[in-house]
C-alpha positions in Angstrom: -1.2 -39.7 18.8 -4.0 -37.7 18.0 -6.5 -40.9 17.6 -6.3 -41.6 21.2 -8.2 -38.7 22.1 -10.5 -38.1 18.7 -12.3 -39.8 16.0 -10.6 -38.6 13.1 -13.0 -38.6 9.4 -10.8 -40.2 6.4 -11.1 -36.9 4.6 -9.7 -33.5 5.0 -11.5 -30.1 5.9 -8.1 -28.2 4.1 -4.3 -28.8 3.4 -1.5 -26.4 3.4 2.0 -26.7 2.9 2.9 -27.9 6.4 -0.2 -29.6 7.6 -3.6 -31.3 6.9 -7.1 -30.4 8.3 -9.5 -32.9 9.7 -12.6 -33.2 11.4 -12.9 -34.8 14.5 -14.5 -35.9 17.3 -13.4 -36.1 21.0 -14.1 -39.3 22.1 -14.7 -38.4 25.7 -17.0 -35.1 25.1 -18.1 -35.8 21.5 -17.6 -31.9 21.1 -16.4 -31.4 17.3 -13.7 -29.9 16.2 -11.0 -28.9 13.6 -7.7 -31.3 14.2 -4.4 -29.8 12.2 -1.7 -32.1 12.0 1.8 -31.1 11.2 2.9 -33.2 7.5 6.3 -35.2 8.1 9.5 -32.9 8.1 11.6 -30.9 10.8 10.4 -27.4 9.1 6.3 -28.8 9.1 6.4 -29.6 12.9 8.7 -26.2 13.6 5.2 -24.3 11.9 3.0 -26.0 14.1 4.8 -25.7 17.2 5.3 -22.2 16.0 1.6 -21.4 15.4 0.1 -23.2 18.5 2.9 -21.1 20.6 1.4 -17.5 18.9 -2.0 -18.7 19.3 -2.3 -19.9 22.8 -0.7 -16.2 24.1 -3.0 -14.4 21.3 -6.1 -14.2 23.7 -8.8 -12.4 21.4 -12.0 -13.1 19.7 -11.0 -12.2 16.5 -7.5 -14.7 16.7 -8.5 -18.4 16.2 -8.7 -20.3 19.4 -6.6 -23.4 20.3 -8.9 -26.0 22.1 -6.2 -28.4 22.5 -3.0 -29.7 21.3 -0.4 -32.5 21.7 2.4 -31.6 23.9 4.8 -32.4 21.5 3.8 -29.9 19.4 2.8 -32.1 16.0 -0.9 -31.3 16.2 -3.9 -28.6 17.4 -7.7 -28.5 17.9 -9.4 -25.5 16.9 -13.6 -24.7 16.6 -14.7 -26.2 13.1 -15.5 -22.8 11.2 -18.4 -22.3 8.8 -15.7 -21.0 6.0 -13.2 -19.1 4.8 -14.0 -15.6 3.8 -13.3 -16.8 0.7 -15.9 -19.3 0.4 -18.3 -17.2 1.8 -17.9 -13.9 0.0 -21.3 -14.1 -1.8 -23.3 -13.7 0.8 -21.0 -10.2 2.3 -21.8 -6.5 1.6 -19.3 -3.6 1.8 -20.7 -3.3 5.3 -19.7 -6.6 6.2 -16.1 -5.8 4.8 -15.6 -2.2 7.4 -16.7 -4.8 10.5 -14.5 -7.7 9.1 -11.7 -5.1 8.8 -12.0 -3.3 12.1 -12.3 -6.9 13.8 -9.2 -7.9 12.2 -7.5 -4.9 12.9 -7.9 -5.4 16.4 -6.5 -8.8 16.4 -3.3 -7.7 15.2 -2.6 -4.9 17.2 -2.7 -7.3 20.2 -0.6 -9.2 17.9 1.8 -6.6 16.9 1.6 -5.6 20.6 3.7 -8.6 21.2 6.1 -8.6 18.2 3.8 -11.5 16.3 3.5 -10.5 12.5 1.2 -12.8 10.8 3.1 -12.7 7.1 0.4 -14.9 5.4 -3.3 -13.0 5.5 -5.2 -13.7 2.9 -9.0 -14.6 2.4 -8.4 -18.6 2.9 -7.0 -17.5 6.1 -9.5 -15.6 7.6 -12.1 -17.9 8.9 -15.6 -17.7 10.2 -16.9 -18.6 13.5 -20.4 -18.7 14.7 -21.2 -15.5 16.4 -23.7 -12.7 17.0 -22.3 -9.9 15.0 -21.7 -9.5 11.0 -24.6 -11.6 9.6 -24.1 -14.3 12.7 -20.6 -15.1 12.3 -17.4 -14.2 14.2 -14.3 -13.4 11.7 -11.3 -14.8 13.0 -7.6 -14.8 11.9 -5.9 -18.1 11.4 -3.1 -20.4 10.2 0.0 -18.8 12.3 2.4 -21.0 11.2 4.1 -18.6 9.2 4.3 -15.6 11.8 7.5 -13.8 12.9 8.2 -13.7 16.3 11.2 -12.8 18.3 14.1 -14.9 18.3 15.0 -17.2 21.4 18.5 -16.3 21.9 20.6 -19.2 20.7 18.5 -20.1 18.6 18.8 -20.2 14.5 16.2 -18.3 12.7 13.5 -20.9 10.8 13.0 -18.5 8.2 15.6 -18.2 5.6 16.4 -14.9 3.9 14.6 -14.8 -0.1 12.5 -17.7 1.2 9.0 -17.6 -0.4 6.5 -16.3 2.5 3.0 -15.3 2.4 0.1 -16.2 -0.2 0.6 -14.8 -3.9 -1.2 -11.5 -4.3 -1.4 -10.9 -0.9 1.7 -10.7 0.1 4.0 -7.4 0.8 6.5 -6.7 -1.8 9.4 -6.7 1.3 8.8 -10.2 2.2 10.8 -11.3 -1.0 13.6 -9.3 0.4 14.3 -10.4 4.0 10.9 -11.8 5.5 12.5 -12.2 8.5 13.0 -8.2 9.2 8.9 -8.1 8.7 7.0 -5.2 10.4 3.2 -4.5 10.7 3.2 -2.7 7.9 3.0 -6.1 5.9 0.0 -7.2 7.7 -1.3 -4.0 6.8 -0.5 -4.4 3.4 -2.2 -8.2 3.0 -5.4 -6.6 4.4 -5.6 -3.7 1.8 -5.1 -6.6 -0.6 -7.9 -8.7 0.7 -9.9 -5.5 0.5 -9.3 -5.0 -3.1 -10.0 -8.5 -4.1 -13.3 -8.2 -1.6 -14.3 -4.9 -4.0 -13.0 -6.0 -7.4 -14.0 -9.8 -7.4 -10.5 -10.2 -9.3 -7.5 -11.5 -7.7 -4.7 -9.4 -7.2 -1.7 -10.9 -8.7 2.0 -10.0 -6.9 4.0 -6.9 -8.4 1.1 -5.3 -10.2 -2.0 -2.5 -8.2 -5.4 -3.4 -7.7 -7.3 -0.7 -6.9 -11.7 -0.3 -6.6 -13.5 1.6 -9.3 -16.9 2.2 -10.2 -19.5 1.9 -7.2 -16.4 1.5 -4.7 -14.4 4.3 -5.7 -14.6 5.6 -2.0 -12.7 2.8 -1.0 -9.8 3.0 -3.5 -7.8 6.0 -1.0 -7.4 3.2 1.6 -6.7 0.5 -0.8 -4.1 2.8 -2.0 -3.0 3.8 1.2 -2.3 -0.4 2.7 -0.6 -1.4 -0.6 2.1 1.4 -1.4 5.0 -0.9 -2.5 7.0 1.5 -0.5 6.7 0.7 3.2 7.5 4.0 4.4 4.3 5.1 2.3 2.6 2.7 3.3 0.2 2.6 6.4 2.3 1.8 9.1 -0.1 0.4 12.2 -3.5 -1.4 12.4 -4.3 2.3 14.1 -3.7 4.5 10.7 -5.8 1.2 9.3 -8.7 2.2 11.2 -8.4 5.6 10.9 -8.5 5.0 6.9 -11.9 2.7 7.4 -13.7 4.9 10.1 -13.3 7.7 6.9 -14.5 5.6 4.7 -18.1 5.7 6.5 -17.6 9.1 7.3 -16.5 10.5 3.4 -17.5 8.1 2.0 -20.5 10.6 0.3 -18.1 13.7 -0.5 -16.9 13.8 -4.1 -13.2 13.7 -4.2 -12.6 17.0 -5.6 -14.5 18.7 -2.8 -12.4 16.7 -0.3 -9.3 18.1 -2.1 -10.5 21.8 -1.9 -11.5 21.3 1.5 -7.8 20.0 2.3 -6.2 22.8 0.4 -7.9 25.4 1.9 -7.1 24.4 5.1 -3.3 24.2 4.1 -3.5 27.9 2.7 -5.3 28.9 6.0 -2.8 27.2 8.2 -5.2 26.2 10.3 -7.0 22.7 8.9 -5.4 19.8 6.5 -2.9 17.4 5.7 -0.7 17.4 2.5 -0.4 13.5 3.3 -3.9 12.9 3.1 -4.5 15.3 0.1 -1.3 13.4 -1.8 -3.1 9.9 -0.7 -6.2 11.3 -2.7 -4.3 12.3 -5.6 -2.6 9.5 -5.6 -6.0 6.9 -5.6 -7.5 9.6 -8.2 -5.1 9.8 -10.6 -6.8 10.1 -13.6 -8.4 13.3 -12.6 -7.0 16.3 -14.5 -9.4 18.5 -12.9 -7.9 17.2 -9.0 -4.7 17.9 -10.0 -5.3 21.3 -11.9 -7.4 22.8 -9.5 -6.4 21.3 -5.9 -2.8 19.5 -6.1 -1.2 22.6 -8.1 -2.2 25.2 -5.7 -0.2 23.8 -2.6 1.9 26.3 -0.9 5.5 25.5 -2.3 7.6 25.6 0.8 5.2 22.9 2.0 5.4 20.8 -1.3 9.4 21.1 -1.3 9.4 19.9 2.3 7.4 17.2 1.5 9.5 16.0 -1.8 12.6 15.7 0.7 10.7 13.5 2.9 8.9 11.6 0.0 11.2 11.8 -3.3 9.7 8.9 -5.1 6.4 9.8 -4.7 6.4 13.4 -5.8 9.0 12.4 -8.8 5.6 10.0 -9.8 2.8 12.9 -9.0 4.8 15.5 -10.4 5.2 13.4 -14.0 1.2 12.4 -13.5 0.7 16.5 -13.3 2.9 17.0 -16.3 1.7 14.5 -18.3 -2.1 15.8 -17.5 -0.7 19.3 -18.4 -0.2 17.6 -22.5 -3.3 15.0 -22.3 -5.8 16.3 -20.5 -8.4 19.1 -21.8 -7.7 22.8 -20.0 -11.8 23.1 -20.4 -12.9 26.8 -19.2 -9.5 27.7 -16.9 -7.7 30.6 -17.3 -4.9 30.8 -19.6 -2.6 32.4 -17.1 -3.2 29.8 -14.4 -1.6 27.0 -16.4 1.4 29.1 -14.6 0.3 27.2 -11.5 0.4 23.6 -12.3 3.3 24.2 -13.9 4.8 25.7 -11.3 4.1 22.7 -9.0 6.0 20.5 -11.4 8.9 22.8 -11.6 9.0 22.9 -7.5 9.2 19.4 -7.4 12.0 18.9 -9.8 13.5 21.5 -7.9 13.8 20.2 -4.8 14.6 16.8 -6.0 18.1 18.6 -7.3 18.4 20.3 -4.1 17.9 17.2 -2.2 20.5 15.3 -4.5 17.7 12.9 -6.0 19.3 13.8 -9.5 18.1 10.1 -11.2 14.4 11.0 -9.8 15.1 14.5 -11.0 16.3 13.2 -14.6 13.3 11.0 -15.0 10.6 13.3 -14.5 12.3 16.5 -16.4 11.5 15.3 -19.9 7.7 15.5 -18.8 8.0 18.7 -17.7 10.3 20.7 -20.6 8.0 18.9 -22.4 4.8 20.2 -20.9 6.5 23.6 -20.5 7.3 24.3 -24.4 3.7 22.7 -25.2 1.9 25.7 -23.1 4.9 28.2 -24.3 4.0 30.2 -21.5 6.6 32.7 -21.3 7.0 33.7 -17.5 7.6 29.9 -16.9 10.1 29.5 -19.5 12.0 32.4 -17.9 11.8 30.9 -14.6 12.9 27.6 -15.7 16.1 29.0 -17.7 17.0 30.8 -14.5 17.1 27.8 -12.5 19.0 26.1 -15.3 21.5 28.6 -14.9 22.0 28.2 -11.0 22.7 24.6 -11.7 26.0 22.6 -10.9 27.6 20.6 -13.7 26.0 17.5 -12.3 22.8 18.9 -12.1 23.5 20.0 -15.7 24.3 16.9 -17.1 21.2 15.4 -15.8 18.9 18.6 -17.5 20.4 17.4 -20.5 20.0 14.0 -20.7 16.8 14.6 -20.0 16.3 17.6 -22.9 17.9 15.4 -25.1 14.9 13.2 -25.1 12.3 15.7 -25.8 13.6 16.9 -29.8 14.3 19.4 -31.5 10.7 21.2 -30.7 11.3 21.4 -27.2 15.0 23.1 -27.7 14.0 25.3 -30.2 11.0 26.4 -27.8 14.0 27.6 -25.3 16.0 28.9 -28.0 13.5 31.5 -28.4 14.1 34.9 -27.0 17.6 35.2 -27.5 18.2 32.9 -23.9 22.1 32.7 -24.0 22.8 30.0 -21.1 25.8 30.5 -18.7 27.0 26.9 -19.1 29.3 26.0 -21.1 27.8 22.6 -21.4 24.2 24.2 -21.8 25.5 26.6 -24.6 27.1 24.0 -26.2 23.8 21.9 -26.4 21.5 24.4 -27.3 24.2 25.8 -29.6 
């Protein structure tokens, strides 16, 4: 029992699902500390064995320490911190978020290292020590209990598939799927999270973005980046995490639009930029008409079509944002003629979703751009786009027109015009 070896106070420091917090006192040493025992139950004990297993091979000074624990595995000892990052956000800057970040982000690459995914960061989890770096205090990642590790073979799995895992609002959308197939691209995604609700104040509730605005706009890009709800476009490693913060302090001053020209030119050049990080961009600035207009739209379109057929969803969602700017958004001082070019760029994209056999993604995002197409009635695009209707397949074709048939009667007249006769028989019979 724990009382042999510590004076334990009546009250608790914290409780959790699986176990309770004290203070204590070694009776031996008198050196204080933080005691957790494991709550009655076969699944509370499996947590704490299973947390002071991951912490005592987690040798870093950004992973909560394990002074002490029983050897059957019902309770730890651990340094008594000075609070949760929670507690203590008041007194934290955006500087002390980049060091709290980086710090973390080295804890669980040693983590990931091993095949340890954490599954449960959030602010009440990330505790500070007394230290000499970020204001005097050491930030440290704790509460393990719910980590995924590799499976002893022989052994059934304590982690059931659609069981609830991670803290509300911090917790990657895959983990209601199978938590147990968990990669380090959830970690990832808790930490953007905790960002957001560091920048915002608000906090973020499961299923819906929370992204920085205002005086933090330079931090919505990596915000954006940790908390795609699709983990492929998501940040993968605690590397591309760092990466994303160390821009931050180094772009954190250039406007967005001149970061987008300066990653355009480089891919017209062929020599400097990366459509992934101009996308990302487009992506966190979304309401930008004059980003999308004058950057996004002038990408080379064999390099957008490769792109759509390695990220459908994505470009289905900028392509519509583009379209939908195209309508909404004021053309200002631009050219006439170049409206050709953004909506070429949605055209491309629909394009290659069809060739690529994303017809749904395809269908979706076609009623924004017929729609954008017969507003501008800029006839070199409306020849183009009959063409292609042309080439079609009859699935294809059945898709276009699901997607016409949304638009009404202004939009059909608009490619009526011109005497346009279409090869289908389907098409014809539509347009009539």
């Amino acid at each position: 029992m724990p009382q042999d070896r510590y004076h334990i106070a009546d009250s608790t420091l914290g409780e959790g699902a699986y176990a309770e917090v004290y203070r204590a006192v070694h009776r031996e040493t008198g050196a204080e500390v933080a005691l957790k025992l494991a709550r009655k139950g076969p699944e509370a004990q499996a947590r704490i064995r299973m947390e002071i297993e991951a912490q005592k091979i987690l040798a870093h000074p950004n992973i909560m320490p394990i002074r002490d624990h029983d050897p059957g595995f019902l309770w730890y000892t651990m340094p008594v911190a000075d609070g949760t990052m929670k507690a203590l956000r008041p007194g934290l800057d955006e500087e002390s978020l980049i060091s709290i970040l980086l710090n973390l982000a080295d804890a669980l690459k040693v983590a990931h290292r091993q095949n340890l995914i954490h599954r449960d960061i959030s602010p009440l989890n990330i505790l500070a020590l007394p230290g000499e770096s970020t204001g005097g205090l050491r930030w440290v990642v704790a509460d393990w209990g719910m980590v995924r590790r590799p499976l002893p073979v022989g052994k059934s799995p304590l982690t059931k598939t659609g069981q609830q895992m991670g803290t509300p609002g911090f917790d990657a959308p895959e983990l209601n799927d199978d938590p147990r197939k968990a990669t380090a691209a959830v970690d990832v995604y808790s930490l953007g999270r905790v960002a957001a609700w560091f920048l915002t104040g608000k906090m973020p509730q499961t299923g819906r973005p929370l992204l920085p605005d205002g005086d933090v706009l330079h931090w919505r890009q990596f915000v954006l980046e940790c908390t795609q709800e699709e983990v492929i476009a998501r940040l993968s490693s605690m590397d591309d995490l760092r990466r994303q913060l160390n821009a931050i302090l180094t772009e954190r001053d250039e406007p967005p639009a001149q970061r987008a020209r300066r990653l355009v030119n480089g891919l017209l050049r062929g020599t400097v930029g990366s459509l992934e990080d101009l996308v990302a961009l487009a992506e966190a600035y979304g309401h930008d008409a004059s980003l999308f207009f004058d950057q996004l739209a002038r990408v080379p379109s064999l390099t957008l079509r490769r792109w759509v057929a390695e990220s459908p969803q994505r470009a289905a969602t900028l392509g519509s944002r583009m379209a939908h700017h195209l309508v909404d958004s004021p053309w200002e001082d631009r050219d006439q003629q170049y409206v050709g070019t953004p909506l070429g760029f949605v055209h491309t994209v629909i394009r290659a979703l069809v060739e690529t056999g994303q017809l749904g993604l395809a269908q979706d995002m076609a009623g924004d751009f017929f729609a954008a197409d017969a507003y501008w009635r800029y006839s070199e695009q409306r020849t183009r786009t009959q063409e292609w209707l042309d080439e079609l397949d009859a699935p294809s074709v059945k898709a276009m027109i699901r997607a016409l048939g949304r638009c009404g009667d202004v939009v059909r007249t608009y490619y009526r015009e011109g005497g346009w006769r279409p090869q289908s028989p389907v098409l014809h019979a539509f347009f009539g």
